[in-house]
C-alpha positions, 0 to 999 in steps of 0.5 A, spaced: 500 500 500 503 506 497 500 512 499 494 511 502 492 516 507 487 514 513 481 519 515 481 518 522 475 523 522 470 519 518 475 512 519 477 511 512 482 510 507 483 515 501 487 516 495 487 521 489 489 517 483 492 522 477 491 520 470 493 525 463 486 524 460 478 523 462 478 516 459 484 514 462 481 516 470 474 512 467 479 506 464 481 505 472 475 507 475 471 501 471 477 497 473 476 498 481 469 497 480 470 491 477 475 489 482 470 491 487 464 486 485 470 480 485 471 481 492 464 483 494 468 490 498 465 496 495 468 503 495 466 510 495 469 513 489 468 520 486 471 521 479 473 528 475 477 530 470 484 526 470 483 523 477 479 518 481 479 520 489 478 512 492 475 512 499 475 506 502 472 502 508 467 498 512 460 501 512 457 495 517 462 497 522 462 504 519 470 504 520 477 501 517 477 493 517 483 489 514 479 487 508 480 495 507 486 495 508 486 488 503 482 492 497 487 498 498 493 493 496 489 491 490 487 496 488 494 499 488 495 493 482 491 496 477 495 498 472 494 505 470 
């Protein structure tokens, strides 16, 4: 997991993804989602031009669980 920050307010991991045009941050975006349905883990994800903001973590604890932490590492292997 590089560069991930934790939001110890709302108990969330979150990190901003840069990426050169809108469809290569739609490109990750799908990935990530369908990443998500395979592990059954789904993130908040806000989208914009050049980047992908990810925020993650476990809403029936309403906290971090170490399936975030999991997701987080994953997500880092996307190819972007």
């Amino acid at each position: 997991m590089s560069n991930w920050s934790i939001n110890d307010e709302k108990e969330m991991l979150f990190k901003k993804f840069i990426f050169k045009t809108f469809k290569a941050a739609l490109n990750f975006t799908n990935s990530v989602g369908d990443l998500a349905e395979k592990e059954g883990h789904h993130p908040d994800v806000s989208l914009g031009w050049g980047y992908c903001l990810i925020m993650i973590h476990t809403h029936a604890i309403k906290g971090l669980s170490i399936n975030d932490f999991v997701l987080a590492s994953k997500i880092d292997l996307i190819n972007l």
